[in-house]
Residue frames relative to the residue before (quaternion, step in Angstrom):
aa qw qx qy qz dx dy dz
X 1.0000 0.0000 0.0000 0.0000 0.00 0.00 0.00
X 0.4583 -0.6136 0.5820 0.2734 3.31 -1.10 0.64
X 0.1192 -0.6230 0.7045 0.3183 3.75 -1.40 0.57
X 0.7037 -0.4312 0.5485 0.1345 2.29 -2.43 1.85
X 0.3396 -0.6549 0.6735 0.0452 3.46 -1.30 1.36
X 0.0905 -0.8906 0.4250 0.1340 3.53 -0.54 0.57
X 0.8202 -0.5099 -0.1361 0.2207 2.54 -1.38 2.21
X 0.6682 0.4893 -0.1118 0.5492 2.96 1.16 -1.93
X 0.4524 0.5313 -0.4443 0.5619 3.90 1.06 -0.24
X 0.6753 0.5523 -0.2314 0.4305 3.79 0.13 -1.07
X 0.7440 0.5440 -0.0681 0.3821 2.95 0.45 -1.21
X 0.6668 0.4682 -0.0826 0.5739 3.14 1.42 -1.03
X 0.4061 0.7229 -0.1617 0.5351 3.35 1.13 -0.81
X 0.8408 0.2811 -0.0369 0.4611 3.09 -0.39 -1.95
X 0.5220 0.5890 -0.3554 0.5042 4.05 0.97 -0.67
X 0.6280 0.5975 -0.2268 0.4440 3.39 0.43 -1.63
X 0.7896 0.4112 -0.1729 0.4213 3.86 0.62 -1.10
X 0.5936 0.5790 -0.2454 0.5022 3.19 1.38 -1.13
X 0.5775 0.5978 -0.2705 0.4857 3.44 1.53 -1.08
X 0.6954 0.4533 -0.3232 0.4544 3.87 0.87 -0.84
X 0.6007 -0.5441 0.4547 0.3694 3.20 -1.64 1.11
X 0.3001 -0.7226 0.6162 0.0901 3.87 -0.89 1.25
X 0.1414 -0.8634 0.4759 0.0895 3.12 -0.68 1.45
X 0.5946 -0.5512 0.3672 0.4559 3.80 -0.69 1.18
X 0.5179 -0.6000 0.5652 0.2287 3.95 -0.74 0.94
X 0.4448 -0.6588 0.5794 0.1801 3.37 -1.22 1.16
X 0.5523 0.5996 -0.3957 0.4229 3.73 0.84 -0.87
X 0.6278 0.5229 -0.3635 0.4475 3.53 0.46 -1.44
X 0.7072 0.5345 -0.2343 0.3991 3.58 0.38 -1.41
X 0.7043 0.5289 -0.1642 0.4441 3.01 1.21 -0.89
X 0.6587 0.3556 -0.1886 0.6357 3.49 0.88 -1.21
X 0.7938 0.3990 -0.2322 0.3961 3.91 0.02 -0.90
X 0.3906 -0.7628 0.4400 0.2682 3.86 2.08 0.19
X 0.3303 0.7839 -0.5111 0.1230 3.69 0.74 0.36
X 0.4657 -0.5908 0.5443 0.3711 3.31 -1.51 0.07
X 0.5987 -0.5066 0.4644 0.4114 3.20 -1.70 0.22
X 0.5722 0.5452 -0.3645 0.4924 3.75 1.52 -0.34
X 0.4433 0.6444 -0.4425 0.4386 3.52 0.97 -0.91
X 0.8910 0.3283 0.0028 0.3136 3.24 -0.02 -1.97
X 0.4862 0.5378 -0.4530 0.5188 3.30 1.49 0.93
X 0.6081 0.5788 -0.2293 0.4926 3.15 1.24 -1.22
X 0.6289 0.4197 -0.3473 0.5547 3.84 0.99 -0.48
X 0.6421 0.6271 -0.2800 0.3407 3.19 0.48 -0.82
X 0.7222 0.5070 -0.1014 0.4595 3.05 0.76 -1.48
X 0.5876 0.4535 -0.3575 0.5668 3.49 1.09 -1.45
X 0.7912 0.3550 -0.3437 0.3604 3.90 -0.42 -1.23
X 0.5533 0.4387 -0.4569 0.5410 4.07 0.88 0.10
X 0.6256 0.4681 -0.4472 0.4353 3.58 0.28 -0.49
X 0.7377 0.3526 -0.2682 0.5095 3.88 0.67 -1.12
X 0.7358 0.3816 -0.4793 0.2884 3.10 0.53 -0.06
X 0.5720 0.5364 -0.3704 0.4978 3.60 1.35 0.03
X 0.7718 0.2832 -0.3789 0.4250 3.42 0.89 -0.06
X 0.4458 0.5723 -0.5096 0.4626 3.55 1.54 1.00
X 0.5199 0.7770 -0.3107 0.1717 3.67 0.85 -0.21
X 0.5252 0.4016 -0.4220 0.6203 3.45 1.50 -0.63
X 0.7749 0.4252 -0.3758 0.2783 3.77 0.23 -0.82
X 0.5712 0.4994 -0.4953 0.4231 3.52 1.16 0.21
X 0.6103 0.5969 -0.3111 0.4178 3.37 1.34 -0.68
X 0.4789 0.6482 -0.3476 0.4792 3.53 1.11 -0.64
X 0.7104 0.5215 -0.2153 0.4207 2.98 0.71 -1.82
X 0.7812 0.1214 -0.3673 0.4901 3.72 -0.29 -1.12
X 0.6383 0.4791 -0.5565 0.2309 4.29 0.34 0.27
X 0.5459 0.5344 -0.4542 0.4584 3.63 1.09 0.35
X 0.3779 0.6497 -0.4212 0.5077 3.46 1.64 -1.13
X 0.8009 0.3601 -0.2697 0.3951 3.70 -0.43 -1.51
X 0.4248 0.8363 -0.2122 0.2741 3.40 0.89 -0.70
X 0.7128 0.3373 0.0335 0.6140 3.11 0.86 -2.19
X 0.5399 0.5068 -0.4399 0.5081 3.89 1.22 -0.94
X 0.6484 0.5813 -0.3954 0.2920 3.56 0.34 -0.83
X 0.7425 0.3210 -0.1065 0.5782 3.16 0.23 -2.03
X 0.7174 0.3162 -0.4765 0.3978 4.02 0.07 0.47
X 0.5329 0.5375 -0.4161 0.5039 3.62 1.50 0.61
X 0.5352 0.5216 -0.5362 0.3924 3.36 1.18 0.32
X 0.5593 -0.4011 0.5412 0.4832 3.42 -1.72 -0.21
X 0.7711 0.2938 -0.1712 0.5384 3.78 -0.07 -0.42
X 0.0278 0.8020 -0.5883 -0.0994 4.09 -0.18 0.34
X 0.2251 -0.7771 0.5341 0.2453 3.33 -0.84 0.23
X 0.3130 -0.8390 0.3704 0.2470 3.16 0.22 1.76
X 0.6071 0.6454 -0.3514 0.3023 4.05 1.25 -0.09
X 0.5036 0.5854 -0.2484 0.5848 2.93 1.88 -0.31
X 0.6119 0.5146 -0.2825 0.5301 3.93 0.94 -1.13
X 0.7498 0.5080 -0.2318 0.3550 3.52 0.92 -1.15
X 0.4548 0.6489 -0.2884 0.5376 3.44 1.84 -1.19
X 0.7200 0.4518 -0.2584 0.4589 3.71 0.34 -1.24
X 0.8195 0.2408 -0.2779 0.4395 3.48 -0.24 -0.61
X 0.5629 0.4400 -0.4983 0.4912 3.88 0.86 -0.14
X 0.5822 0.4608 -0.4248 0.5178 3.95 0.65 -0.58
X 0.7085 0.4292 -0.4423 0.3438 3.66 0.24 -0.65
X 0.6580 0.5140 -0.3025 0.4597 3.38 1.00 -1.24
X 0.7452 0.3028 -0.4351 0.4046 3.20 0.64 -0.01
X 0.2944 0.7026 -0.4506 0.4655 3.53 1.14 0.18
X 0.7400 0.5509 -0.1333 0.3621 3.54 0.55 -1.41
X 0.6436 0.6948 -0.0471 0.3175 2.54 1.43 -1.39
X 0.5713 0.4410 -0.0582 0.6897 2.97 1.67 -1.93
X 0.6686 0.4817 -0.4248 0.3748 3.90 0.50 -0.52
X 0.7965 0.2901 -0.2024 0.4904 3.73 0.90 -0.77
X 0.3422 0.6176 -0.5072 0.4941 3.33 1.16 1.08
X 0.5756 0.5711 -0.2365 0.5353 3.48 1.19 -1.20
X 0.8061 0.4491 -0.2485 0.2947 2.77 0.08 -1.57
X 0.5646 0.6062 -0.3019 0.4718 3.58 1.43 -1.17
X 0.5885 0.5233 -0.2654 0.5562 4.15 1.10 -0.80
X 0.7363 0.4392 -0.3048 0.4148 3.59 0.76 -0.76
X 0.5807 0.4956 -0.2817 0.5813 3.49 1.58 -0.60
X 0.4677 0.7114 -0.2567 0.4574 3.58 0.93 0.01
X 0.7348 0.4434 -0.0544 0.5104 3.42 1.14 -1.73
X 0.5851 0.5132 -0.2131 0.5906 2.81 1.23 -1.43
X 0.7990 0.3586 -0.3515 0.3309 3.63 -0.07 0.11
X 0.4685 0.6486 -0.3135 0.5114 2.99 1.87 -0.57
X 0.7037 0.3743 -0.3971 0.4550 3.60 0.68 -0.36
X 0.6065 0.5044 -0.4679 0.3984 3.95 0.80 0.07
X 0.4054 -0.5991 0.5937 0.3526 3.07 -1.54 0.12
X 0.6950 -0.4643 0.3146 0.4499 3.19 -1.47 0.44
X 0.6334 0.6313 -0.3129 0.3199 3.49 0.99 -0.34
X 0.6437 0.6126 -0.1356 0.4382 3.15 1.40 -1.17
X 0.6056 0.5162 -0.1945 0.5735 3.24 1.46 -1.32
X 0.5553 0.6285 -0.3384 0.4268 3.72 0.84 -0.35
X 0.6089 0.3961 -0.1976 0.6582 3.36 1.18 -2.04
X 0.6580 0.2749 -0.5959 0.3693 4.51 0.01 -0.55
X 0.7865 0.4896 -0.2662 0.2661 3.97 0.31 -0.20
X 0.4456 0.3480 -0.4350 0.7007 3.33 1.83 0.51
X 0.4182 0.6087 -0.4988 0.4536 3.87 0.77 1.10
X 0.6492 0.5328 -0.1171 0.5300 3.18 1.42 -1.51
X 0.5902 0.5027 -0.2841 0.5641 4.11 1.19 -1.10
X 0.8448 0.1777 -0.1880 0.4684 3.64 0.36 -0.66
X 0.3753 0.5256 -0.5391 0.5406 3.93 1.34 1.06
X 0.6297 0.5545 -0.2957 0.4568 3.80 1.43 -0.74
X 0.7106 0.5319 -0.2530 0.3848 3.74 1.39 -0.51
X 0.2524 0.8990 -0.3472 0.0871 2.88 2.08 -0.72
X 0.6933 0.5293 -0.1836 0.4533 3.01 0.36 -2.12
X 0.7474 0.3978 -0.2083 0.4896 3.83 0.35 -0.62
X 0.6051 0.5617 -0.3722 0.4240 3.17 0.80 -0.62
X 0.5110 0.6425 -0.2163 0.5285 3.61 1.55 -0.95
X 0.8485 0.2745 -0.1812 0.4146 2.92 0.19 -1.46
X 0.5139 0.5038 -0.4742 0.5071 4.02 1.13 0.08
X 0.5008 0.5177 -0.4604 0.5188 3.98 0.92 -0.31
X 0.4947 0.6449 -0.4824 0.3265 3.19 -0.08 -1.12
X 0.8777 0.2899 0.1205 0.3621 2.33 0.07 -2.59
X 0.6136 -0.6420 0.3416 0.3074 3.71 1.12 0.60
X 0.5461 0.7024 -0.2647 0.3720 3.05 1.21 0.45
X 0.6262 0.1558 -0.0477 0.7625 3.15 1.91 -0.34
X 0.1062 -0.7566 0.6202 0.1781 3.31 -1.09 0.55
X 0.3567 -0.7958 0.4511 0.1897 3.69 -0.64 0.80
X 0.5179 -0.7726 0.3196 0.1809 3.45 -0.70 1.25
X 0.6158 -0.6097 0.0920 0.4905 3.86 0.27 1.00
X 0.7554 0.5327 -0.0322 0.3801 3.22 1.64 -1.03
X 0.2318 0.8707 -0.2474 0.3564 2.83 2.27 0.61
X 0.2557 -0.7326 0.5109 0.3700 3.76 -0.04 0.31
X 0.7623 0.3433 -0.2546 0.4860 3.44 -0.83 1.19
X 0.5291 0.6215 -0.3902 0.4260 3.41 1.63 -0.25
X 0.5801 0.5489 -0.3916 0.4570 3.76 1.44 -0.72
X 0.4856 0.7061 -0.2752 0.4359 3.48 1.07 -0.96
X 0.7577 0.4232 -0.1535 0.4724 3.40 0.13 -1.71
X 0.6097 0.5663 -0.2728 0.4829 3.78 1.49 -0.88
X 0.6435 0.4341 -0.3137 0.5469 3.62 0.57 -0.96
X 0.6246 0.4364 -0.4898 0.4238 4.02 0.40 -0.72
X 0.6786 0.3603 -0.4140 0.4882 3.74 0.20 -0.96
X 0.7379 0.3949 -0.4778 0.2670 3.69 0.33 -0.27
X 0.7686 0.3232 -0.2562 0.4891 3.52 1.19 -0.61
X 0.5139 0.7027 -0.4150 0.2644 3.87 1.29 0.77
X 0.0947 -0.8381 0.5334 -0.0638 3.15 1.30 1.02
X 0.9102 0.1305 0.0131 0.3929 3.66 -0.74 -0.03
X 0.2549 0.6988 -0.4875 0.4573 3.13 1.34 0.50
X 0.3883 -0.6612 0.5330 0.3577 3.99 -1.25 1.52
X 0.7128 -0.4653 0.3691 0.3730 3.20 -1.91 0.42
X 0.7687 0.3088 -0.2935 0.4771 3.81 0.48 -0.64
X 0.3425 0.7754 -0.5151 0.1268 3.73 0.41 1.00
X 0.4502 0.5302 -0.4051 0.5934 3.56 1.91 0.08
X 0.5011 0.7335 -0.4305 0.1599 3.77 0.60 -0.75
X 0.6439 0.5411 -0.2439 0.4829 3.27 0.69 -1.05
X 0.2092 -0.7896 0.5763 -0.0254 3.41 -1.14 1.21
X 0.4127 -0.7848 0.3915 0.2459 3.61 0.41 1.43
X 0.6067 -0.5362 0.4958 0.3141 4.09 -1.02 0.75
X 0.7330 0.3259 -0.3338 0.4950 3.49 0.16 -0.47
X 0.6314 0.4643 -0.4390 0.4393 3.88 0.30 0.08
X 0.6023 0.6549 -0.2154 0.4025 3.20 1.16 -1.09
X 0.6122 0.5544 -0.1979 0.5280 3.56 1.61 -1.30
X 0.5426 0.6615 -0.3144 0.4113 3.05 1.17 -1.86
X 0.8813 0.1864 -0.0373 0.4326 3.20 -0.47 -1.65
X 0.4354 -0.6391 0.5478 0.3193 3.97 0.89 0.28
X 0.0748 0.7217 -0.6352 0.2646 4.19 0.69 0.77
X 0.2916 -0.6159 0.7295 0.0589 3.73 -1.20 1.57
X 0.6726 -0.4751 0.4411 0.3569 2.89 -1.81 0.70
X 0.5549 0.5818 -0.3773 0.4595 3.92 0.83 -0.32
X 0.6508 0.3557 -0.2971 0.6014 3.95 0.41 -0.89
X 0.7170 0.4788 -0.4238 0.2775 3.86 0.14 -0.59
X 0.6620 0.5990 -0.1541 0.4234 3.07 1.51 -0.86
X 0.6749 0.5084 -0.2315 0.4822 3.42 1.83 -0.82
X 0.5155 0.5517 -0.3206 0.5720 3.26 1.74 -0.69
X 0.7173 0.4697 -0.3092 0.4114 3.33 0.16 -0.84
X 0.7856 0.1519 -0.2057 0.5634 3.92 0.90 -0.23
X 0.4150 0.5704 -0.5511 0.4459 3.12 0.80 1.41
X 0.7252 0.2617 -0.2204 0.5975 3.00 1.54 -1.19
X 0.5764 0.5890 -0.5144 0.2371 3.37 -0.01 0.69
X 0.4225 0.5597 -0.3850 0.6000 3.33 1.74 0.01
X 0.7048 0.5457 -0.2378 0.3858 3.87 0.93 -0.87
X 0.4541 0.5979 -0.2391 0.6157 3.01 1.82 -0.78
X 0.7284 0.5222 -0.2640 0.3564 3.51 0.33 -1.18
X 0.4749 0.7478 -0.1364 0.4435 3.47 1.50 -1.19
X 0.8104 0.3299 -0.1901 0.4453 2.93 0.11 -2.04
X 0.5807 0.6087 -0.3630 0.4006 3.62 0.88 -1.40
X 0.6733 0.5357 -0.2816 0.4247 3.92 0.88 -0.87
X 0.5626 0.6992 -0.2157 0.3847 3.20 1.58 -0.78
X 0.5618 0.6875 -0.1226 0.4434 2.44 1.27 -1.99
X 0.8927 0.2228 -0.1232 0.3719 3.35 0.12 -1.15
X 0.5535 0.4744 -0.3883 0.5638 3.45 1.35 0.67
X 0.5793 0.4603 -0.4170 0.5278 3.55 1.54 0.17
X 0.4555 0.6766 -0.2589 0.5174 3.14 1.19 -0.48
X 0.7773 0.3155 -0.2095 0.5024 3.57 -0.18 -1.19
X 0.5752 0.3107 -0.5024 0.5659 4.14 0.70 -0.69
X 0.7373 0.4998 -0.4391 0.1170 4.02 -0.59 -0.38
X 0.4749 0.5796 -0.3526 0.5606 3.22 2.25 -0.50
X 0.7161 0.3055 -0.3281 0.5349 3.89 1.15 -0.53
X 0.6165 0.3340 -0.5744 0.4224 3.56 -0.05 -0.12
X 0.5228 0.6061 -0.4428 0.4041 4.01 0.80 -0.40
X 0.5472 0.6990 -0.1611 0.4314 3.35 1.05 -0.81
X 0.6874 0.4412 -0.1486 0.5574 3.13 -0.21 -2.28
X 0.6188 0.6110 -0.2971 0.3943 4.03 0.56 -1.53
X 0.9394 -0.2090 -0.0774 0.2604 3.46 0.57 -1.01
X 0.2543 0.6045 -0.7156 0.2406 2.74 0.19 2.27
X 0.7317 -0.3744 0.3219 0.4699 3.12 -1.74 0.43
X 0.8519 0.1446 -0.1632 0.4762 3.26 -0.59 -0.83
X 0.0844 -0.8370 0.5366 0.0666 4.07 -0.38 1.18
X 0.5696 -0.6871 0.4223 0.1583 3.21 -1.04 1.61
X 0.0801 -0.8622 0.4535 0.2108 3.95 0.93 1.10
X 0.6560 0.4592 -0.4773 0.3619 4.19 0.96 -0.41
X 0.4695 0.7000 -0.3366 0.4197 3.82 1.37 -0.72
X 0.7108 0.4812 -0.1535 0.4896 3.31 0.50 -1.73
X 0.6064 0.3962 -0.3687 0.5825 3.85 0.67 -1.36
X 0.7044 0.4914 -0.4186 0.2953 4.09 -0.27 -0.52
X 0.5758 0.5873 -0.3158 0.4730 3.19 1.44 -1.01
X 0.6773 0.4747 -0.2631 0.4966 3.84 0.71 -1.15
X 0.7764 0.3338 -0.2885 0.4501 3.57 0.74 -0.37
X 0.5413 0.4401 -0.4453 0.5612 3.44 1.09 0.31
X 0.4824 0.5901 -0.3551 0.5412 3.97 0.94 -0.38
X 0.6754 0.3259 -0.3300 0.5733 4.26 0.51 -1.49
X 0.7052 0.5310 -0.4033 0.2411 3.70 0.52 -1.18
X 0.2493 0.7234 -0.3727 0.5250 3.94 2.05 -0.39
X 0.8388 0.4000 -0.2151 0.3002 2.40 -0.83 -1.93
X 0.7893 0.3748 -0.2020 0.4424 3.44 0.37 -1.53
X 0.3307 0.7057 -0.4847 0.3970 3.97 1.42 0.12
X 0.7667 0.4966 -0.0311 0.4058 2.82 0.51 -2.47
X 0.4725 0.6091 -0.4240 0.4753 3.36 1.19 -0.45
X 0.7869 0.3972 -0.2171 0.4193 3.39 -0.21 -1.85
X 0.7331 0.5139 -0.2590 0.3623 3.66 0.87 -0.82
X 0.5850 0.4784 -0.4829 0.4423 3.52 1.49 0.07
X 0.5737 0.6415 -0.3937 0.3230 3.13 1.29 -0.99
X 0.6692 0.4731 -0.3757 0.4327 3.94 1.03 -1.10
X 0.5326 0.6025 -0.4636 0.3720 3.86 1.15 -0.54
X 0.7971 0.5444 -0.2020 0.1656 2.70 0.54 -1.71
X 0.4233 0.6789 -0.2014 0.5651 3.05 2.12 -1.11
X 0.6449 0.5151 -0.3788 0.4186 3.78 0.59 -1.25
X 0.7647 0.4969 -0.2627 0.3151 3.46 0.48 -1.92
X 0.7023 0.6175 -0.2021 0.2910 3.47 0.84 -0.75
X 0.3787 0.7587 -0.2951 0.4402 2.57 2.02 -0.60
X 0.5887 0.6754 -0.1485 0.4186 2.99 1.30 -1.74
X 0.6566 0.4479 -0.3743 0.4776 4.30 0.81 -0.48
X 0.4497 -0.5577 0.6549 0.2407 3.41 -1.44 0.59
X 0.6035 -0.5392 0.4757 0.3445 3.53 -1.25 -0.01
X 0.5800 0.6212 -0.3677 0.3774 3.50 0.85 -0.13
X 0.8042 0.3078 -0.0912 0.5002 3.04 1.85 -0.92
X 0.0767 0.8725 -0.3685 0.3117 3.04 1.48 1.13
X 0.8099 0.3845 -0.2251 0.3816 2.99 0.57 -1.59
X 0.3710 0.8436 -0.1309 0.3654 3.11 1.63 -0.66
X 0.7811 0.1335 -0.0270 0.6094 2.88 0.59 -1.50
X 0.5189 0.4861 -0.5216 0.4716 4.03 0.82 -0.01
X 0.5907 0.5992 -0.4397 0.3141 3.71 0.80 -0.51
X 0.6387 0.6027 -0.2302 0.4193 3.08 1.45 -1.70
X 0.6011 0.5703 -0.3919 0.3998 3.94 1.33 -1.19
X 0.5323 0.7568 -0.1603 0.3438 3.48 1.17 -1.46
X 0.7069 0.3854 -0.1705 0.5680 3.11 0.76 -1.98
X 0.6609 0.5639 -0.3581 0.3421 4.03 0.63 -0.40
X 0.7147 0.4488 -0.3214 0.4295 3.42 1.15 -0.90
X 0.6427 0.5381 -0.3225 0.4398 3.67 1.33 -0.35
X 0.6432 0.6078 -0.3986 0.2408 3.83 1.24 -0.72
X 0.2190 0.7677 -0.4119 0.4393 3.40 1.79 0.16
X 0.9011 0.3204 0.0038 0.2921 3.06 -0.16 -1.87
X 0.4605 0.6891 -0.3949 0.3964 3.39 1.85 -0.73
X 0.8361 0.2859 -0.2005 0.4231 3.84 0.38 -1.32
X 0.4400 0.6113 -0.4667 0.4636 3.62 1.16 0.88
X 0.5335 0.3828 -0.2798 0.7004 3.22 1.50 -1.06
X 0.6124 0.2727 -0.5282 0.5211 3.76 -0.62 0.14
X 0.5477 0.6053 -0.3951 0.4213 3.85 -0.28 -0.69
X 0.8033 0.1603 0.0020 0.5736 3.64 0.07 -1.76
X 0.4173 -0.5625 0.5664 0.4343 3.90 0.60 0.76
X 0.2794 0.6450 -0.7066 0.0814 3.09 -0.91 0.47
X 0.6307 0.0839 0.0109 0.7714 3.40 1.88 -1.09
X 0.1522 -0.6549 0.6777 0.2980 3.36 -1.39 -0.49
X 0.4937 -0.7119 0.4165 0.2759 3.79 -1.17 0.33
X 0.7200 -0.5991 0.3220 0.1376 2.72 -1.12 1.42
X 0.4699 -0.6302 0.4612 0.4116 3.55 -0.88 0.59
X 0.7678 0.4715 -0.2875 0.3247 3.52 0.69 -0.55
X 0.6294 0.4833 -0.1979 0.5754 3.40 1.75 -0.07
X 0.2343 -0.7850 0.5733 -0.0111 3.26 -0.52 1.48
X 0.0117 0.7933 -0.6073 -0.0430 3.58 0.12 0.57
X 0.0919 -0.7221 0.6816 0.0746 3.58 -1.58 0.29
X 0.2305 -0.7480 0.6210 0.0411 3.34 -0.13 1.37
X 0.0938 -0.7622 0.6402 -0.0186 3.27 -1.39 1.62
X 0.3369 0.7859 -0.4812 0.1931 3.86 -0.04 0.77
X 0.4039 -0.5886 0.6659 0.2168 3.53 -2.01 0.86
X 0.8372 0.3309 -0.3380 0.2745 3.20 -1.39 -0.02
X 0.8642 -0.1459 0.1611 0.4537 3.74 -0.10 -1.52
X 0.4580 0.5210 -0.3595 0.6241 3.24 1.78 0.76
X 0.6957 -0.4949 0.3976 0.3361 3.27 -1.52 0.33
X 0.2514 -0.8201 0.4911 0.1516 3.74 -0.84 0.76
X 0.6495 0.2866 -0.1937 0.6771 3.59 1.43 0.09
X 0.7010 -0.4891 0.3622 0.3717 3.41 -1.82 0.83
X 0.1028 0.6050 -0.7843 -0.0908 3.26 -1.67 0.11
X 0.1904 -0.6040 0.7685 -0.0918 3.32 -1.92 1.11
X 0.0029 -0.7669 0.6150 -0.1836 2.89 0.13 2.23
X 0.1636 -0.7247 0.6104 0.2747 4.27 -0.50 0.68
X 0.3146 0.7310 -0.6033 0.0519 3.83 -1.61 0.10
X 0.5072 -0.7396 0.1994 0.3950 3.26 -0.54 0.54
X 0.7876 -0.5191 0.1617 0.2899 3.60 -1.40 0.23
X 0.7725 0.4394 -0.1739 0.4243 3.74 1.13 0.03
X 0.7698 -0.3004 0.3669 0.4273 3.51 -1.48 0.36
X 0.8787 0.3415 0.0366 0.3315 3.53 -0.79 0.47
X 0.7562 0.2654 0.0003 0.5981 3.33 1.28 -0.58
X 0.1965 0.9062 -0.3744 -0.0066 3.40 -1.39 1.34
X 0.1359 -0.9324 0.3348 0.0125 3.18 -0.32 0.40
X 0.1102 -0.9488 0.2523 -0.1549 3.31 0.92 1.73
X 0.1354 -0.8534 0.3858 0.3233 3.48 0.74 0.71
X 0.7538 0.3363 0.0386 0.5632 3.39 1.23 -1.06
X 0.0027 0.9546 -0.2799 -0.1017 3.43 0.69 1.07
X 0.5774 0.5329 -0.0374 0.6174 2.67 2.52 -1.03
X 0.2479 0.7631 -0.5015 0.3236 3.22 1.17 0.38
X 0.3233 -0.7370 0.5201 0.2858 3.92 -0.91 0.74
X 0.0241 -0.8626 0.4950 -0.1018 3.33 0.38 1.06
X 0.1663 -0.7926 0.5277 0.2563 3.72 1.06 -0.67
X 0.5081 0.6474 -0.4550 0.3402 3.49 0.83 1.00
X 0.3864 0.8388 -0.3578 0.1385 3.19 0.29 1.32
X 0.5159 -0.7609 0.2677 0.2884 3.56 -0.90 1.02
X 0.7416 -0.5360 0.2193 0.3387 3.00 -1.51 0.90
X 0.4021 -0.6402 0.6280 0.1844 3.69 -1.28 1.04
X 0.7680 0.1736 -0.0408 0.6151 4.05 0.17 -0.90
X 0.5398 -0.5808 0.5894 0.1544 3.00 -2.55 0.82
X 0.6273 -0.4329 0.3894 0.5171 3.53 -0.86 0.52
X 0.3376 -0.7014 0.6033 0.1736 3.49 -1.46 0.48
């Protein structure tokens, strides 16, 4: 079990970041070929809207409080409850009107190229789910900077006791995906079940240094050459498990036919871009589709819990059901330095 972080901790935390100047993501710049002009012009445009969205978010959560009030009374006055949320909705209303004009600009600075590469952003936010599930299954390896790759990192660190064949399974939709016979499912599956076996061994030698570096940590007087050995047996893991997915992964693939190449080079593709997809949602560049659920997983100046924002699927256009939602997903204020 994870320990439960408490709320108001979180919360604080997550303010504190939102508070820090957000710098425009090198990746984007990278993957999306921008200029350093490009990325002023974004910049600039999404700081301007977002200062001139500010009384209306305020509006928003003081009617919000509003209705909480007057439906904490014994008696509510449902004309008051009703006053509030029709003002908000229209609040919303007027916010994703803007917001739809601001996606607009923001495209006006791409080139038709560019806008091409922010929508093969959207094609491989659609592979997602598969993309996952070919990791899983050693079939893709996901690139450190992957949303969900921190995720996938904390499970091996806190899956102590976890049975050896819990990677085994090979989710249904990959299986469809890549058209996989009952022969490849079966070879994947006992490839990774030796890999499974591994990690679980890992597990418990990552395990055993954290009860001692916990340790070494708190006695009074802390043993700094002990403690430093412990952390470098811990990187020397990590960097085990590292080299060993890479030989799985190499193994399993072995395991496609050529028919399902393309397939699965699509799936490699769709991985190096899912990085870059919720940066571009972040700095309007796009907004997310109704058919793409994303769940943005980040530390520092990105969101650290899920959001499941709907909107529609292209450059330029939005549709936000919740615009004011506290999502901590916000776009970048300054240019790389």
């Amino acid at each position: 079990m994870h320990p439960r972080i408490p709320y108001a901790l979180l919360l604080g935390t997550l303010s504190a970041a939102i508070a820090l100047c957000q710098e425009f993501p090198a990746s984007l710049i990278t993957d999306l070929q921008l200029t350093p002009a490009q990325v002023q012009s974004i910049v600039s445009l999404n700081h301007d809207f977002d200062q001139a969205t500010l009384p209306q978010q305020q509006q928003f959560y003081d009617l919000q409080q509003r209705a909480a009030a007057e439906l904490s009374k014994s008696a509510p006055d449902s004309a008051v409850v009703g006053d509030s949320y029709a003002r908000a909705e229209m609040l919303r209303r007027d916010y994703n009107s803007q917001l739809t004009q601001l996606q607009g600009r923001v495209s006006e600075v791409l080139s038709p190229a560019q806008i091409l590469l922010v929508n093969s952003l959207v094609d491989a936010a659609r592979l997602r789910g598969i993309v996952y599930a070919a990791a899983s299954a050693n079939l893709v390896k996901l690139p450190p900077n992957a949303p969900g790759t921190l995720v996938a990192i904390a499970a091996f660190y806190s899956g102590f006791g976890r049975p050896s064949n819990a990677l085994q399974a090979i989710d249904a939709v990959l299986v469809n995906y890549l058209h996989l016979s009952e022969g490849q499912i079966a070879a994947i599956e006992n490839a990774n079940t030796g890999y499974s076996a591994y990690l679980a061994r890992q597990s418990l030698k990552l395990q055993q240094l954290l009860y001692e570096i916990r340790d070494l940590t708190a006695a009074p007087d802390i043993d700094a050459a002990r403690l430093g050995a412990e952390y470098v047996a811990m990187a020397q893991i990590t960097s085990d498990q590292s080299a060993h997915t890479d030989e799985t992964v190499a193994a399993v693939r072995t395991m496609i036919n050529p028919s399902q190449e393309p397939q699965l080079r699509a799936l490699d593709h769709a991985a190096t871009l899912l990085s870059a997809f919720p940066d571009a949602v972040c700095n309007n560049l796009l907004v997310l589709p109704a058919d793409v659920p994303l769940y943005f997983y980040y530390f520092g100046n990105y969101p650290s819990f899920a959001v499941n924002i709907l909107a529609s699927p292209r450059v330029g256009t939005s549709t936000r059901p919740n615009p004011f939602a506290s999502n901590g997903c916000v776009a970048a204020t300054a240019t790389p330095s």
